[in-house]
C-alpha positions in Angstrom: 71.2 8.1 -16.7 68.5 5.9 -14.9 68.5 8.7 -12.0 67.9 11.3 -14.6 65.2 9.5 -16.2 63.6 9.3 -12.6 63.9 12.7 -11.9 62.3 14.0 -15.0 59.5 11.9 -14.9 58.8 13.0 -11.4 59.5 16.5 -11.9 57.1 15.9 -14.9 54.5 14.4 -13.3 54.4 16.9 -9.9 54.2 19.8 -13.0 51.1 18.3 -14.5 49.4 17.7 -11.4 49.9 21.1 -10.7 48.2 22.1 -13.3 45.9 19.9 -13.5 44.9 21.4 -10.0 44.6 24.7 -10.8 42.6 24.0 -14.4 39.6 22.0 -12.1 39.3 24.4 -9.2 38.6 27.3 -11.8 36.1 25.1 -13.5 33.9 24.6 -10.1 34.7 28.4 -9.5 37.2 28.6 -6.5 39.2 31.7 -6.7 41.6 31.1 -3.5 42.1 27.4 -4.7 42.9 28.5 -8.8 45.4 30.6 -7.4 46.8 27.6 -5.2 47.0 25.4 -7.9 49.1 28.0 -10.1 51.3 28.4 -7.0 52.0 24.9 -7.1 52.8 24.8 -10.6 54.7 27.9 -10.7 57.1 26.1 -7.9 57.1 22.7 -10.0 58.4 24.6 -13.0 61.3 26.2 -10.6 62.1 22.7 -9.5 62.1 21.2 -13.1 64.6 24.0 -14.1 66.8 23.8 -11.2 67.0 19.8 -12.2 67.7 20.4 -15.5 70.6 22.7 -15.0 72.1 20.4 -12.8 71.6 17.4 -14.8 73.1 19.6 -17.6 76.0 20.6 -15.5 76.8 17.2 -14.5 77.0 15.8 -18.0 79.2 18.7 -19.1 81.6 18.0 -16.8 81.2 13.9 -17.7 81.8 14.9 -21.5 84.9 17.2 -20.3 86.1 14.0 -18.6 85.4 12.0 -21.6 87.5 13.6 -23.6 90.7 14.1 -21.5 90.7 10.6 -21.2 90.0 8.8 -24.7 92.6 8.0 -26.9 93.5 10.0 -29.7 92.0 9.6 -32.0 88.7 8.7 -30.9 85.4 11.3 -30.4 83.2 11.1 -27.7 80.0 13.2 -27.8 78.0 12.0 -24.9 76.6 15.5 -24.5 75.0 15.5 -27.7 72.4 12.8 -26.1 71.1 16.2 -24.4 70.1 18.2 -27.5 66.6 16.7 -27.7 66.1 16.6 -24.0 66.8 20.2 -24.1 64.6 20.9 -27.2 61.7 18.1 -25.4 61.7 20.7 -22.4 61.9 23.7 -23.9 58.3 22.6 -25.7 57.2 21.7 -22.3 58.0 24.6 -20.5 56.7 26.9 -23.3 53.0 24.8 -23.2 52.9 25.2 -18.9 54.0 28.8 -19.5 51.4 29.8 -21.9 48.7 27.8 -20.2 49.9 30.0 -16.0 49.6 32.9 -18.9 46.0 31.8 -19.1 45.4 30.6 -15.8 46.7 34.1 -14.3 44.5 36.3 -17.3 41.1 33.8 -16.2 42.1 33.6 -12.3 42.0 38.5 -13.1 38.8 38.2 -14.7 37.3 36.2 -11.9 38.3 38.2 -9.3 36.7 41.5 -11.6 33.7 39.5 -11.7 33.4 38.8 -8.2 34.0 42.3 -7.1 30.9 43.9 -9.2 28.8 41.1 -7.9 29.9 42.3 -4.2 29.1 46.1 -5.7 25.9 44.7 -7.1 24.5 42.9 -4.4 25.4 46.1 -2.2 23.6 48.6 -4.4 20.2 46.2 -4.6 20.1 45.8 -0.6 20.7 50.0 -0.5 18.1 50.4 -2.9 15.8 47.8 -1.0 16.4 49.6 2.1 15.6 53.0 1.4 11.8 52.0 -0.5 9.1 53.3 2.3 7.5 50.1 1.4 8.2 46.9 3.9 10.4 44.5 1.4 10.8 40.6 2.7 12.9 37.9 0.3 13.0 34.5 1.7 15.1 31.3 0.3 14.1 28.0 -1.1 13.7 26.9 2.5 11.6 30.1 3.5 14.1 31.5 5.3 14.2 35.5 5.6 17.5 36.4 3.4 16.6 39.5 3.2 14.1 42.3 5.0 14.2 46.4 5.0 13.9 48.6 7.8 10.3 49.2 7.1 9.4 45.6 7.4 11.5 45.1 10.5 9.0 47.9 12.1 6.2 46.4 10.5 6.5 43.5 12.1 8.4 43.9 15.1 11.4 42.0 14.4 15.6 42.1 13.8 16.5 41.0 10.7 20.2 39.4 10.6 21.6 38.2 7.3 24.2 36.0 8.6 22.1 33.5 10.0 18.6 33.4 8.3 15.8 32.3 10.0 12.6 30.7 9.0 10.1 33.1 8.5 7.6 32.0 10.7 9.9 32.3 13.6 10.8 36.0 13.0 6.7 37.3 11.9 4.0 36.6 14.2 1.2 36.9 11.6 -0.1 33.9 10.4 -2.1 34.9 7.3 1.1 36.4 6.1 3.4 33.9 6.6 1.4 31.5 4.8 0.3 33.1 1.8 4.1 33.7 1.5 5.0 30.1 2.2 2.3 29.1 -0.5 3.5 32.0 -3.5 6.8 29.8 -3.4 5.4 26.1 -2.9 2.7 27.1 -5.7 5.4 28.8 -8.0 2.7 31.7 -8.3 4.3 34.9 -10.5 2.5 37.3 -9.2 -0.7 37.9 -6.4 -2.0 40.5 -5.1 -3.5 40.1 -1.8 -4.9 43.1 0.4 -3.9 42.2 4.6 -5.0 44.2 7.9 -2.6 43.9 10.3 -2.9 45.1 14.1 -1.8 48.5 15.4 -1.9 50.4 18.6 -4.1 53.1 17.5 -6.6 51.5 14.7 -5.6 48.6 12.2 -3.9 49.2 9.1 -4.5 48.3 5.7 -1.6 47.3 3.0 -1.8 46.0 -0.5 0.3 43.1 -0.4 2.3 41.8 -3.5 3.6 38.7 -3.7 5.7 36.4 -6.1 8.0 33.4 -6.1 11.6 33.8 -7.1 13.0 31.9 -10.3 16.5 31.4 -12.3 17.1 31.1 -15.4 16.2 27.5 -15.9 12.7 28.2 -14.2 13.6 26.8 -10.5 12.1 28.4 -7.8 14.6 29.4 -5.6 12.2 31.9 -3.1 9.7 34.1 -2.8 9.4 38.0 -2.0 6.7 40.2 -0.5 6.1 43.8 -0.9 3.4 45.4 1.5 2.0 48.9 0.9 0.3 50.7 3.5 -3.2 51.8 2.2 -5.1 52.9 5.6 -5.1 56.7 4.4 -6.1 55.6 0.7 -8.9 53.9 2.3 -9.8 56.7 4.7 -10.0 59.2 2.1 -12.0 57.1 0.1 -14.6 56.1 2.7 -14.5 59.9 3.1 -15.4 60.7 -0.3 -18.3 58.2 -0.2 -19.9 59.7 3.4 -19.0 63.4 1.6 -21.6 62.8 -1.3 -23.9 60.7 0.9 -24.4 63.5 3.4 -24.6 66.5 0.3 -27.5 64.3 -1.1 -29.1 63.8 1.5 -28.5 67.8 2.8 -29.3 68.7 -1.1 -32.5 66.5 -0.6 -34.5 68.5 2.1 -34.8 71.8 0.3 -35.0 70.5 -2.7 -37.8 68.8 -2.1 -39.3 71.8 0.2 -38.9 74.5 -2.4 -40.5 71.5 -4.8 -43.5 70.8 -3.1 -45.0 74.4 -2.4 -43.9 75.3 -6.2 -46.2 72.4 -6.8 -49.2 73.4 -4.5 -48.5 77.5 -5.9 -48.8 75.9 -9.4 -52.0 73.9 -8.4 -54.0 77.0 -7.2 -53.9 75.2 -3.3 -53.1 79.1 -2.5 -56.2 81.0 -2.4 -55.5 83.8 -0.5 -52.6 86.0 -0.7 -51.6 85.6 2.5 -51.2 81.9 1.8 -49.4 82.4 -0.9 -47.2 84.5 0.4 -46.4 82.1 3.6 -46.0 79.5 0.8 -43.3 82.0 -0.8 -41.5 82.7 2.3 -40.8 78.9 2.9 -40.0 78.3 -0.8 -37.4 81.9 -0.3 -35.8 80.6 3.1 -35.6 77.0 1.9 -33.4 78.1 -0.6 -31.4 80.3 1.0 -30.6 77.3 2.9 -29.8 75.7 -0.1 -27.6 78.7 -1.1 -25.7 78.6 2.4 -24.9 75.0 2.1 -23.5 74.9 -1.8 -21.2 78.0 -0.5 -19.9 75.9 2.2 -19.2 73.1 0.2 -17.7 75.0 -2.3 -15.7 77.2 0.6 -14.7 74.6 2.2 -13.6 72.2 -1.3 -11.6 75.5 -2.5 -9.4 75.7 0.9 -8.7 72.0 1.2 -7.3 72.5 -2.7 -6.1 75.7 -2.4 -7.9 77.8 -4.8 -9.2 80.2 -2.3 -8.0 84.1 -2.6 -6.7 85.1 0.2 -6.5 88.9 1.2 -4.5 89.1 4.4 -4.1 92.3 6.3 -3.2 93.9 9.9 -6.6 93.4 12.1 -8.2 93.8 15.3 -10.0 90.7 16.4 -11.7 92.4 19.2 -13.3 94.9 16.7 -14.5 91.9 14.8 -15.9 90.5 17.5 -17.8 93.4 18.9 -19.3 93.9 15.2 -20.4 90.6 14.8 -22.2 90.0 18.1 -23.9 93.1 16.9 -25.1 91.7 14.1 -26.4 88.3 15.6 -28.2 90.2 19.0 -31.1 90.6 16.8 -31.4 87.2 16.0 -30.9 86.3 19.7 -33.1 88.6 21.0 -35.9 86.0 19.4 -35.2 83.5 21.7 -34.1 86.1 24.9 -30.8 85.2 24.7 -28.2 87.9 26.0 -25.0 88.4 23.8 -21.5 90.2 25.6 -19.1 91.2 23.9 -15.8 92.7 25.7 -14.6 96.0 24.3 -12.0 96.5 21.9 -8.4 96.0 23.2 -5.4 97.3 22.3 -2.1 95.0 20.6 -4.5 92.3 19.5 -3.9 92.5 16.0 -3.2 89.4 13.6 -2.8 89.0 9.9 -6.1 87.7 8.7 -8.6 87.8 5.9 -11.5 90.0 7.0 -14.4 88.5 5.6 -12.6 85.3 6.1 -12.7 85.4 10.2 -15.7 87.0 9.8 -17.5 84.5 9.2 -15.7 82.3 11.8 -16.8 84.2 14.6 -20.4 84.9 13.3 -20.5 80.9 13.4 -19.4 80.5 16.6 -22.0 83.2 17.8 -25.0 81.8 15.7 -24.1 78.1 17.2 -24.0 79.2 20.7 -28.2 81.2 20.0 -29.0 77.6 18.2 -27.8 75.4 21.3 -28.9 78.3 24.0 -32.2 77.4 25.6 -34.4 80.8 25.9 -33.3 83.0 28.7 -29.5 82.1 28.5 -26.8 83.9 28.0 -23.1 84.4 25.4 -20.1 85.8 26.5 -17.7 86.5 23.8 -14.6 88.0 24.4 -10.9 88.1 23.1 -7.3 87.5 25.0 -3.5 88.0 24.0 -0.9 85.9 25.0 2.2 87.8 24.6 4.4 85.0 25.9 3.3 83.2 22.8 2.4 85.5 20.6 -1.1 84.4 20.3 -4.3 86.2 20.3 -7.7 83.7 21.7 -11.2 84.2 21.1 -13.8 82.5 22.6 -16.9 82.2 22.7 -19.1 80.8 25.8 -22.7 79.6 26.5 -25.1 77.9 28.2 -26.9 75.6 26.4 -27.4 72.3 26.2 -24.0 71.1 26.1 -22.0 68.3 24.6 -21.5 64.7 25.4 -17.8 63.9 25.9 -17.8 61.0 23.5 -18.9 63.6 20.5 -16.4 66.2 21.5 -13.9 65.1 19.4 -15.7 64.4 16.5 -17.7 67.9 16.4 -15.4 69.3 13.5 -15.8 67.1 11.3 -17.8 67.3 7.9 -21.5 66.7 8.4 -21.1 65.8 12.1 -24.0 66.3 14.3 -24.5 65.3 18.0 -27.4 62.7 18.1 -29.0 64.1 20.8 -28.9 68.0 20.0 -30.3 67.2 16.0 -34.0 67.9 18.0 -32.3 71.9 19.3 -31.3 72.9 16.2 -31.5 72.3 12.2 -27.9 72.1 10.7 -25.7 70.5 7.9 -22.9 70.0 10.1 -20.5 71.7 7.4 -20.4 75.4 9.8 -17.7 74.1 12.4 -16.0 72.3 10.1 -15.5 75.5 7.7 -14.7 77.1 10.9 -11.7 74.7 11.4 -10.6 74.9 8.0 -10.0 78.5 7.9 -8.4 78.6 11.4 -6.0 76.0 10.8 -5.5 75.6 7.0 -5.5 79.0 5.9 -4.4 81.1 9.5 -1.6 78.6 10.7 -4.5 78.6 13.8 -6.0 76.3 16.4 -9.5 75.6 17.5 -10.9 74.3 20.6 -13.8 73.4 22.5 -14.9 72.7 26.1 -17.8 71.3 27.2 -20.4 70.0 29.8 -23.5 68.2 29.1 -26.5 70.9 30.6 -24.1 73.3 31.4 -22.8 75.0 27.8 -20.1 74.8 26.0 -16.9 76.6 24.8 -15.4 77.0 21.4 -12.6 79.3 20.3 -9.5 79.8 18.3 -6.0 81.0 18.6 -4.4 83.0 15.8 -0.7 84.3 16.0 0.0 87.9 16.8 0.9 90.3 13.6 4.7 90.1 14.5 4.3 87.0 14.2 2.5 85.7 11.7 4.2 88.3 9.1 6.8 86.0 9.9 5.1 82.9 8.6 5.7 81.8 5.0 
């Protein structure tokens, strides 16, 4: 009976640290050790049920031994002693079994639980990698735990979240680095700070957010940094501000022209007719000028929005050509310039809008007569280039020419070359009109040579008929 005694107990004891096991490592959250500790119980219970039905067994056959050898007369019930043992363990087994019940239903829900936080924490870094913007999070210890492609290109680097590095090891950017190291230390929410950074071609420009990380309980456990690249915000805006500079100051001139002999006309300063009239004539062309300028603004603002009708049809550029240098030989012949024009050819047709190339070619003519010294000379002519499928006009002079640093620059709004504003009066809005219907509206190309003394060469490329039917 002792040994009995001695076994139970242990057998009890090995059960409730079992459980006691597996009720602790599910209260500090360890999946793989819960399910240990319900092993572990699970094998206790076994062992305590084997033991019992051998203890049980063994009394059996002492009471059957009992009882063949008492007297008659005399009962022995030794195996009654094991009806509350047996009832003591049933109750026992019944309490482990209902809490494993437990153990097994929490140890299910954990392991849910820890699946959609996998799923979750997959869908945020998916989500993080496919913004355009460059995303950086970095821990408590401003480690990077976590960077999208974007940023890795931003700032040259390879992120790898199995070992997290500090961030000022992986970003060579100093300003960066330690406003982000300060938005954590400081426990600022949110900061907006606007950061060039170096690039190959020109700098760039992003508007950098920036805030620190907290839990629940208000700990700050990190920071994170969005950058947005705003270089072509900034552009366009710096455009829009030269834009109405230069059309106030272009505005200005004949405005204050066409002002200023209405002034002396209204004052009676004209006292003969033939003052009056040369008064007139400067008040007239000043605004035409005027006129010219609002219609390129106004040409040139519907194409880059898209408002302008367009009336496409089947056209000989050569044709165009020869009409146009017709109409500016007149105007050439004042300063005894010589105009050629090659004769019309055949297969050089392109979709275009007629009035629309028109006036492309009449600007490239009356540029070449403004930057032609007297007694030059303009050669205009048109070529096809059926290998691919292009048509090229081009128009040559000999004027004064164009430095190679302004080259580049010569199409764009309000541009005009320093040292040819003395030739010629201009808004620098004619070229760059020329380019937008070439390019924008014709699927086009323009070019220009040039040599400082020598002349220069502009022209444009248009695809063939065939071809540009074919373009959307």
């Amino acid at each position: 009976m002792r040994t009995y005694k001695y076994v139970m107990s242990t057998i009890t004891a090995i059960i409730a640290c079992g459980i006691t096991a597996c009720g602790f490592c599910i209260a500090v959250g360890a999946q793989a050790a819960a399910i240990a500790g319900a092993v572990v119980a699970l094998l206790s219970t076994a062992a305590l049920a084997f033991c019992l039905f051998e203890t049980h067994r063994s009394l059996r056959d002492m009471n059957n031994s009992l009882k063949s050898e008492s007297p008659a007369g005399v009962t022995v019930r030794p195996y009654s002693i094991l009806k509350p043992l047996e009832s003591a363990f049933n109750s026992f087994v019944g309490e482990r079994t209902e809490e494993l019940a437990q153990i097994e239903k929490h140890d299910s829900g954990t392991a849910l639980q820890l699946q959609l936080l996998v799923r979750q924490k997959k869908n945020i870094e998916a989500i993080i990698h496919s913004i355009r913007d460059s995303v950086i999070v970095t821990d408590e210890f401003d480690r990077v735990v976590l960077a999208n492609s974007a940023a890795e290109k931003l700032f040259e680097f390879e992120f790898c979240a199995e070992t997290p590095s500090p961030v000022d090891d992986l970003i060579d950017h100093d300003e960066f680095v330690e406003f982000l190291i300060r938005s954590r230390r400081g426990k600022i929410g949110h900061v907006r700070h606007e950061l060039t950074l170096p690039h190959p071609t020109q700098p760039r420009t992003f508007d950098t957010i920036m805030s620190c990380i907290k839990d629940e309980k208000g700990v700050v456990s990190g920071a994170v940094a969005v950058l947005h690249d705003i270089t072509r915000e900034k552009e366009i805006s710096q455009m829009k501000n030269d834009f109405v500079g230069h059309v106030s100051h272009e505005l200005k001139t004949p405005l204050a022209s066409i002002n200023a002999y209405a002034e002396m006309l209204v004052d009676g300063e004209a006292q003969d007719v033939e003052t009056a009239n040369q008064f007139c004539s400067i008040i007239q062309t000043q605004a035409q000028r005027l006129s010219r300028l609002i219609d390129d603004i106004l040409n040139i603002s519907r194409i880059e929005s898209g408002l302008m009708k367009i009336d496409k049809q089947p056209l000989s550029l050569a044709i165009l050509l020869t009409d146009a240098a017709e109409m500016i030989r007149s105007y050439a012949a004042e300063k005894n310039i010589t105009v050629n024009a090659q004769s019309p050819i055949i297969h050089d047709q392109t979709m275009a809008d007629k009035d629309m190339i028109t006036q492309v070619i009449i600007n490239l003519l009356s540029n070449a007569v403004k930057y032609t010294p007297s007694g030059g000379r303009i050669d205009a002519g048109v070529e096809v280039d059926e290998a691919e499928d292009l048509v090229r006009v081009t128009v040559r002079d000999t004027g004064v020419g164009i430095p190679p640093e302004d080259v580049e620059y010569v199409f764009d709004k309000f541009y005009r070359v320093e040292e040819n504003k003395k030739q010629a009066k201009g808004t620098g809005l004619g070229l760059n009109l020329v380019k937008q219907i070439v390019e924008k509206v014709h699927d086009g190309n323009v070019f220009v040579e040039s040599t400082p003394g020598q002349g220069s060469t502009f022209g444009f490329t248009l695809p063939l008929a065939a071809k540009a039917a074919q373009t959307p």
